[in-house]
C-alpha positions as CSV (number, residue, x, y, z in Angstrom):
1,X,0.0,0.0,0.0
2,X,1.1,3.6,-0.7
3,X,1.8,4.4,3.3
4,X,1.8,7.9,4.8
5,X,5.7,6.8,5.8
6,X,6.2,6.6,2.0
7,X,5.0,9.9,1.4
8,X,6.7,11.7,4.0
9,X,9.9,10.7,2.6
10,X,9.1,11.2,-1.3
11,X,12.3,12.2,-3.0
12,X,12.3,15.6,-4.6
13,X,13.9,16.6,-7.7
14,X,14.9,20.2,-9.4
15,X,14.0,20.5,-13.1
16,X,15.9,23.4,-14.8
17,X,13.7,24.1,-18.0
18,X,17.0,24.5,-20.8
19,X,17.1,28.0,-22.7
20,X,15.4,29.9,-20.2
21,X,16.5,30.9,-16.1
22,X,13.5,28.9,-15.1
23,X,13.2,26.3,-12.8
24,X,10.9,24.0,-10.7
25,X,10.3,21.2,-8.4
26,X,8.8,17.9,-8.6
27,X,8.1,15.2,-6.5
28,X,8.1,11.4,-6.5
29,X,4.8,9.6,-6.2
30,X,5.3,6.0,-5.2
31,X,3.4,3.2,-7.1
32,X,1.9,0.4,-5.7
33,X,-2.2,0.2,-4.3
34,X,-4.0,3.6,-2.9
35,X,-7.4,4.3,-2.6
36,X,-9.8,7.1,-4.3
37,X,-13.6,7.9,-4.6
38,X,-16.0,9.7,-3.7
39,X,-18.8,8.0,-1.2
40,X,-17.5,4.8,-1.7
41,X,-13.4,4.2,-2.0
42,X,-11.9,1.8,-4.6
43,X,-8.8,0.6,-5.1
44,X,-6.3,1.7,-7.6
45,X,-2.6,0.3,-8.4
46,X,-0.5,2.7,-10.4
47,X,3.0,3.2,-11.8
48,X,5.2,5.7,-10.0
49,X,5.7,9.0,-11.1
50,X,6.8,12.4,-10.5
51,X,4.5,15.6,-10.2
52,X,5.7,19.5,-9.7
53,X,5.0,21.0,-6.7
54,X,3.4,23.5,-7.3
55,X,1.0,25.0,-9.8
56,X,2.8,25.8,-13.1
57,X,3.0,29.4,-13.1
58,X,3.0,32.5,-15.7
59,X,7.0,32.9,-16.1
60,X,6.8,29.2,-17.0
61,X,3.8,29.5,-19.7
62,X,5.2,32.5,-21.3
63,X,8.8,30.9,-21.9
64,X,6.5,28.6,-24.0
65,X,4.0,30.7,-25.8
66,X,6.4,33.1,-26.5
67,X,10.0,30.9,-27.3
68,X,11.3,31.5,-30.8
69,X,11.7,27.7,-31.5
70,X,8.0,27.4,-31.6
71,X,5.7,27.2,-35.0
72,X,2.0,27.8,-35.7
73,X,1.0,24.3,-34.2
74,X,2.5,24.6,-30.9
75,X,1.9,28.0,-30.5
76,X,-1.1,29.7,-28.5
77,X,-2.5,32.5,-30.5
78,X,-1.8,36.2,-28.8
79,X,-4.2,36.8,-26.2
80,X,-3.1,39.5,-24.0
81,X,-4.7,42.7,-25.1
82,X,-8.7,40.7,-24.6
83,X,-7.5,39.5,-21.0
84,X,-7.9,43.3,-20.1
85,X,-11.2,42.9,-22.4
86,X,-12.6,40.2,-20.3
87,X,-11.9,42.0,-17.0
88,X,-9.3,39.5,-16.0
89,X,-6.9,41.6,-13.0
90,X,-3.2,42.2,-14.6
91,X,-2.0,41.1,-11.1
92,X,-3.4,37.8,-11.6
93,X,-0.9,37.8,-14.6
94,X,2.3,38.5,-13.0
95,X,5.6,36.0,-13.3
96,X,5.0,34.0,-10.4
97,X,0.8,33.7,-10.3
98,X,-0.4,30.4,-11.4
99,X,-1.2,30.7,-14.9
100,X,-4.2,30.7,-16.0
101,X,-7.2,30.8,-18.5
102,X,-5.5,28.2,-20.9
103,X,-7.8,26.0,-22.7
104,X,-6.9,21.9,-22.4
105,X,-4.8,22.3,-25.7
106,X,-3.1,25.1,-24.1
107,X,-2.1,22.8,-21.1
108,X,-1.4,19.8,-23.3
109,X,1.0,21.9,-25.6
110,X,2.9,23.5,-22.6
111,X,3.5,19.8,-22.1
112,X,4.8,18.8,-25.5
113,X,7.2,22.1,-25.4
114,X,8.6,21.1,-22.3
115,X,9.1,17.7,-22.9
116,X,11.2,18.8,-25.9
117,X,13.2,20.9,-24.0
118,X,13.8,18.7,-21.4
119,X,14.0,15.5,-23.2
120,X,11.9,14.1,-20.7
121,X,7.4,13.2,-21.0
122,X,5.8,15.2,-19.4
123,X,1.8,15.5,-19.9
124,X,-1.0,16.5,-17.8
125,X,-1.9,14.1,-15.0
126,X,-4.5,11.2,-15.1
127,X,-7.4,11.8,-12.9
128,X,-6.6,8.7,-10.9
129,X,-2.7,10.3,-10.7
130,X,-4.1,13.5,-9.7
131,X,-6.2,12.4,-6.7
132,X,-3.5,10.0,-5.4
133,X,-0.9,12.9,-5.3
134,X,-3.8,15.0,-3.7
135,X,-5.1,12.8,-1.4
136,X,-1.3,12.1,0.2
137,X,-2.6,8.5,1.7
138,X,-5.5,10.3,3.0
139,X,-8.9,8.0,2.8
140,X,-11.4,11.5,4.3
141,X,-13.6,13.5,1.5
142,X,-11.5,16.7,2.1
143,X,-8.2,17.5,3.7
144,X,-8.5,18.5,7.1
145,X,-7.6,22.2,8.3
146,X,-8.9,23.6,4.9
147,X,-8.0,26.9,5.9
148,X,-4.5,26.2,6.3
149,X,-3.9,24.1,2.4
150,X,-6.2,25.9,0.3
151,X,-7.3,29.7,-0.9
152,X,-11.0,29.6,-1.7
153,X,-14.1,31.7,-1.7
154,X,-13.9,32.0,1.9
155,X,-10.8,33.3,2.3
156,X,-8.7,33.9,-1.1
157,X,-10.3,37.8,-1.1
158,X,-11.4,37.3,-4.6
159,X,-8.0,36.7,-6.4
160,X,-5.2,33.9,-7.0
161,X,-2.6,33.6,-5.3
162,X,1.4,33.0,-5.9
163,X,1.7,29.0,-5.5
164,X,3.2,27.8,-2.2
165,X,1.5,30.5,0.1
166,X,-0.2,27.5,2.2
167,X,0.9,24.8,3.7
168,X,1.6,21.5,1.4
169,X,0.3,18.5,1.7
170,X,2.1,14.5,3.0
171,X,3.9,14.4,-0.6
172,X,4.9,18.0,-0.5
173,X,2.8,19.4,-3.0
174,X,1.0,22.8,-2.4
175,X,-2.3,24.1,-3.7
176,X,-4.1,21.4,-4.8
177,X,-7.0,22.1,-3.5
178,X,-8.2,25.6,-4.0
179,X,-6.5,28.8,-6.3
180,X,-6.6,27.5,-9.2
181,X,-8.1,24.3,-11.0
182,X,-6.1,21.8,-12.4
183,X,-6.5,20.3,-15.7
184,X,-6.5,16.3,-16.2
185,X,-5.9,14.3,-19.2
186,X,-8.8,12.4,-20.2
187,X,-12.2,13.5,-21.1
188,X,-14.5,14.0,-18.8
189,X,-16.7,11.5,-20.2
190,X,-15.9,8.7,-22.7
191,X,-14.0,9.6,-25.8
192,X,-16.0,12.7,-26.1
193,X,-14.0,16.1,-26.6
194,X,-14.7,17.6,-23.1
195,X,-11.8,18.5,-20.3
196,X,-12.1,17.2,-17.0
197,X,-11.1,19.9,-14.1
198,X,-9.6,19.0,-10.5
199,X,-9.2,20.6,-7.3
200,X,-11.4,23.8,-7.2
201,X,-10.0,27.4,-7.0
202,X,-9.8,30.9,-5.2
203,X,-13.4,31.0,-6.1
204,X,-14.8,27.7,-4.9
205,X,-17.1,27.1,-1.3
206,X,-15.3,24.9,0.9
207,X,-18.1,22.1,0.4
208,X,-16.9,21.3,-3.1
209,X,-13.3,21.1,-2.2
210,X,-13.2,17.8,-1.8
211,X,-10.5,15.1,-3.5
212,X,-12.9,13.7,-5.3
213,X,-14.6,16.2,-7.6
214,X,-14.4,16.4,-11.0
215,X,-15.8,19.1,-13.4
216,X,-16.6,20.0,-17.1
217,X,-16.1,23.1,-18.7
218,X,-19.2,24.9,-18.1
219,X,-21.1,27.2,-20.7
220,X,-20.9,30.3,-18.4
221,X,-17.0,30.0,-18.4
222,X,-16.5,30.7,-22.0
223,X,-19.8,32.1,-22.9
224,X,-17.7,36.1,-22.9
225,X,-16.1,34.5,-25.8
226,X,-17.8,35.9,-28.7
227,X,-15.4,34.8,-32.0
228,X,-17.1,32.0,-34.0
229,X,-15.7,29.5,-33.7
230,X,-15.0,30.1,-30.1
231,X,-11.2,30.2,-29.2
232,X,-9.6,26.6,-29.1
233,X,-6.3,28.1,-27.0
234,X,-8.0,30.4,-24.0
235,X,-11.2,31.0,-21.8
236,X,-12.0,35.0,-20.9
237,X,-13.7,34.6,-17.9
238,X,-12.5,35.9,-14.9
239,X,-14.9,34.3,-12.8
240,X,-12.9,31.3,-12.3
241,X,-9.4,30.0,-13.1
242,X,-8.2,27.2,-14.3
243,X,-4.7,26.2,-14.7
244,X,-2.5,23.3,-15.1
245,X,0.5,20.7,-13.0
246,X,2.6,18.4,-14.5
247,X,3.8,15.0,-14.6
248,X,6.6,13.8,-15.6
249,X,6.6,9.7,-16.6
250,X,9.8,9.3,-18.2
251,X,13.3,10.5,-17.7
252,X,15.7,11.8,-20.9
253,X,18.1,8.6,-20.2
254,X,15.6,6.5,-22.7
255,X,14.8,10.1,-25.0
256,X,16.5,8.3,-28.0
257,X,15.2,4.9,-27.3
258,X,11.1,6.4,-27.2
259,X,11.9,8.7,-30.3
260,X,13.7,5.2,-32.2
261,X,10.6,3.5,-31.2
262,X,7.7,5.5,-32.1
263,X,8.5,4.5,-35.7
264,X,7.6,1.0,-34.8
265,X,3.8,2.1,-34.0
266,X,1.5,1.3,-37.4
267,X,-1.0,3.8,-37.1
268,X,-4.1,3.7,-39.3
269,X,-7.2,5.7,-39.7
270,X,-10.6,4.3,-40.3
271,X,-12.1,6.6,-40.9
272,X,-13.8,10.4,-39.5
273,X,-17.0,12.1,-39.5
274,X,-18.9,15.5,-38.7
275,X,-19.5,15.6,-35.1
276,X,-21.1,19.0,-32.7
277,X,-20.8,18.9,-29.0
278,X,-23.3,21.0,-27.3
279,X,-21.9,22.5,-23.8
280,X,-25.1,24.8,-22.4
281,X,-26.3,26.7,-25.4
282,X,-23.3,26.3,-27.5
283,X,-22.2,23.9,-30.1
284,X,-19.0,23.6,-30.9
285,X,-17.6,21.6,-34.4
286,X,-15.2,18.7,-34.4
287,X,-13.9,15.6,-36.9
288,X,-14.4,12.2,-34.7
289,X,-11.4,10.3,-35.9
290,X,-10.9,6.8,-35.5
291,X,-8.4,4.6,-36.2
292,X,-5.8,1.9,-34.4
293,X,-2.6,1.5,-33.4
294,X,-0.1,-1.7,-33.8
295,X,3.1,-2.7,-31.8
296,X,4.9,-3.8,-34.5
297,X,8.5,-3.4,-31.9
298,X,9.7,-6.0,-29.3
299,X,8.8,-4.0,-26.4
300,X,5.6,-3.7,-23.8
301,X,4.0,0.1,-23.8
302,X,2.6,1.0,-20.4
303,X,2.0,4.5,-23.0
304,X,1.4,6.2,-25.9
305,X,0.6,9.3,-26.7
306,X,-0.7,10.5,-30.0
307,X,-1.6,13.6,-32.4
308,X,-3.9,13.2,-34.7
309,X,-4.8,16.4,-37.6
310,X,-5.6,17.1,-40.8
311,X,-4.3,16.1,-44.6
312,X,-4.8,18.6,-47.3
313,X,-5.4,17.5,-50.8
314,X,-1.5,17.7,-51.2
315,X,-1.0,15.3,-48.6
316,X,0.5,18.3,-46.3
317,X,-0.4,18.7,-42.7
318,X,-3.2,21.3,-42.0
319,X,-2.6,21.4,-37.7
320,X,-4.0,25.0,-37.5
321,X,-6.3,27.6,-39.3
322,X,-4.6,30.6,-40.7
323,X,-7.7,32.7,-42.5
324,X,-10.8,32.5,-40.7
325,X,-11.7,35.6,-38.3
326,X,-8.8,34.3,-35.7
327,X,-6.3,33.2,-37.5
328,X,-4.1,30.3,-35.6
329,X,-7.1,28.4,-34.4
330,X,-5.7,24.8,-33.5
331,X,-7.0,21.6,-35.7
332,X,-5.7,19.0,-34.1
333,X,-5.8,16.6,-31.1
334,X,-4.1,14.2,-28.9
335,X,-5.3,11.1,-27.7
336,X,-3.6,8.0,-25.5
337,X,-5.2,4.8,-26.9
338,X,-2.5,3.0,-23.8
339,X,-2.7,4.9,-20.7
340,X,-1.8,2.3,-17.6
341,X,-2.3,4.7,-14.9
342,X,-5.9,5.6,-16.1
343,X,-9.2,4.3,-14.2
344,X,-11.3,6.2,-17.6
345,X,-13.3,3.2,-18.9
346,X,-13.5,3.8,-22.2
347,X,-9.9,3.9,-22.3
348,X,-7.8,0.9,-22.3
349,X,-5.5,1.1,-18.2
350,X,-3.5,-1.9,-20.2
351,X,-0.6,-2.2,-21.0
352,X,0.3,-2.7,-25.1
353,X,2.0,-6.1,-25.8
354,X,4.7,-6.5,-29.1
355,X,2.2,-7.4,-31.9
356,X,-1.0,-6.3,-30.3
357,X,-3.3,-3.6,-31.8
358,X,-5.5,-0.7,-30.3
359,X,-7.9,1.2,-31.3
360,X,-8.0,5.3,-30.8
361,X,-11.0,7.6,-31.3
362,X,-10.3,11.7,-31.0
363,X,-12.1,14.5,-31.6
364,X,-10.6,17.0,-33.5
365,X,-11.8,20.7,-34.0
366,X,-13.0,21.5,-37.0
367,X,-10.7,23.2,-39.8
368,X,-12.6,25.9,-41.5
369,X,-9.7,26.8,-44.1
370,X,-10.6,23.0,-45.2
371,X,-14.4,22.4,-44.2
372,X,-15.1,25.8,-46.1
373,X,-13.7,25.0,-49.4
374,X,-16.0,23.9,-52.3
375,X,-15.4,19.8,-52.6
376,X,-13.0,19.5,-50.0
377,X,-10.6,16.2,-50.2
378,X,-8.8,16.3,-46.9
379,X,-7.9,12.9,-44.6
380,X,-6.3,12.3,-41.3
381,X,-3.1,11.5,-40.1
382,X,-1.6,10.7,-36.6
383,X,2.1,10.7,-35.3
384,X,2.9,9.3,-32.1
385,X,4.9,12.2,-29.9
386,X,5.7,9.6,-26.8
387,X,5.6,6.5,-25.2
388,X,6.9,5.5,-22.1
389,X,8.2,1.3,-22.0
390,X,6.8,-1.0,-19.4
391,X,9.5,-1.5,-16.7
């Protein structure tokens, strides 16, 4: 079992981020057996991994959104003059705040950039990952002495706060309940575009703090949005924040090893169709891409991640929009059709064998440079970014 002794002695680590002055922590999170839920607890057993301390903040994010090595598909469009616009306080935009206001490919793009500059994988924690680290072998709804681990409605005076202000938790990790919300990885439900949220923020009653609650993206969050299509990259609302933690799965030791094997994945797409997902009274367009994936290697995958976008005509990739009214707008997605450390059930928590096969379904946002054309001929393609090899 993952023992309260285990936790208090969770080795830490210092990650310099290369090309920039930055810096942060992370922490170990032992694998083996814990426990999460809501009413009722079940049991989960997960690989071990590393998580940062604390909340990843604006210095971070803007080294990525604003780093010279970056194109048009790993690049947030420019967002800072309608933060102002959507009455969103500069001070909650300083260096060291928790960032915030990212949509999911936002957070999953911060990822990819910093696992390139590292050499390492990092991603956005699994639900089941994030609970465990917040939970810190505790089996109660909430952490006790809320006042003293978390900002919230009750005592945050309306506004984030600079991550580490409260005390941390058995692993070490501060914040994660309250200031900010934390992004996950999977969908919130099924394969269905739709992110799942984690931990409440500065904004959130103390009743809905607890380890276990999980939340969409509501309507009123982005409803101030008014471009059509609505922003893929950031949310205007000031009314609550959501940000983003990382994990780290696999060290740069293997970097060459993962990059070598990627190539040994056969991916193939089925097939994609015309698919709107309603959130409140707003429908937002996406291509539901299918496909599988084979282990044509010699090694077991307890991972893999992979991006999926659009083929022109040419047989070029078409990963963003460049003349529509917002020029920049992502079209393209990433899914993980192995993702061990996952409790989602309509994802596969298995591990991928040499030879087996797995299928992947994504929902991509729609292209309107393509969808627009008269008698568009576009397909899909997918290339898998990283995997992470069974132990």
């Amino acid at each position: 079992m993952v023992t309260l002794l285990a936790l208090l002695f969770a080795a830490q680590e210092t990650v310099d981020i290369p090309g920039t002055k930055l810096k942060f922590q992370m922490v170990s999170v032992p694998g083996g057996k814990a426990k999460v839920g809501d009413e009722t607890l079940r049991e989960v057993d997960l690989r071990p991994f590393q998580m940062g301390v604390k909340e990843v903040t604006w210095a971070e994010y803007n080294a990525f959104r604003n780093s010279k090595d970056l194109d048009a598909v790993t690049r947030p469009t420019k967002a800072d003059s309608y933060f102002g616009d959507a009455g969103i306080p500069s001070e909650w935009l300083a260096a060291p705040m928790p960032h915030t206001n990212a949509r999911w490919h936002g957070a999953m793009m911060y990822c990819e950039w910093l696992s390139r500059r590292t050499g390492r994988y990092f991603r956005l924690p699994t639900e089941t990952e994030w609970e465990v680290a917040a939970r810190a072998g505790s089996e109660a709804a909430s952490p006790d002495a809320i006042n003293d681990v978390a900002w919230h409605a009750g005592n945050s005076q309306k506004s984030t706060h600079e991550s580490g202000g409260k005390k941390a938790n058995a692993l070490g990790l501060f914040d994660m309940s309250g200031n900010v919300w934390e992004y996950a990885l999977e969908p919130f439900s099924g394969f269905d575009y739709g992110p799942v949220i984690r931990g409440g923020c500065w904004s959130s009653p103390i009743r809905e703090l607890k380890y276990a609650a999980r939340l969409p993206i509501a309507y009123k969050w982005f409803e101030e949005d008014a471009n059509d299509p609505r922003s893929v990259w950031w949310l205007t609302t000031p009314k609550v924040s959501i940000g983003l933690r990382v994990v780290c799965v696999a060290d740069a030791s293997d970097l060459k090893d993962r990059e070598a094997y990627a190539s040994k994945l056969e991916i193939k797409v089925a097939g994609h169709k015309s698919k709107d997902i309603k959130t409140g009274g707003s429908t937002s367009f996406y291509r539901e891409v299918k496909g599988a994936i084979k282990n044509t290697g010699d090694r077991t995958l307890d991972e893999v991640e992979l991006k999926v976008y659009y083929l022109e005509a040419d047989g070029k990739p078409r990963v963003v929009d460049m003349i529509n009214a917002k020029p920049g707008r992502a079209t393209f997605s990433k899914c993980w059709p192995v993702l061990v450390n996952s409790a989602n059930e309509a994802l596969a928590g298995k591990t991928l064998a040499p030879g087996a096969t797995r299928a992947f379904q994504v929902d991509v946002p729609l292209s309107c440079d393509i969808e627009n054309k008269d008698n568009p001929v576009f397909s899909f393609e997918g290339k898998v970014t990283s995997v992470k090899f069974s132990k």
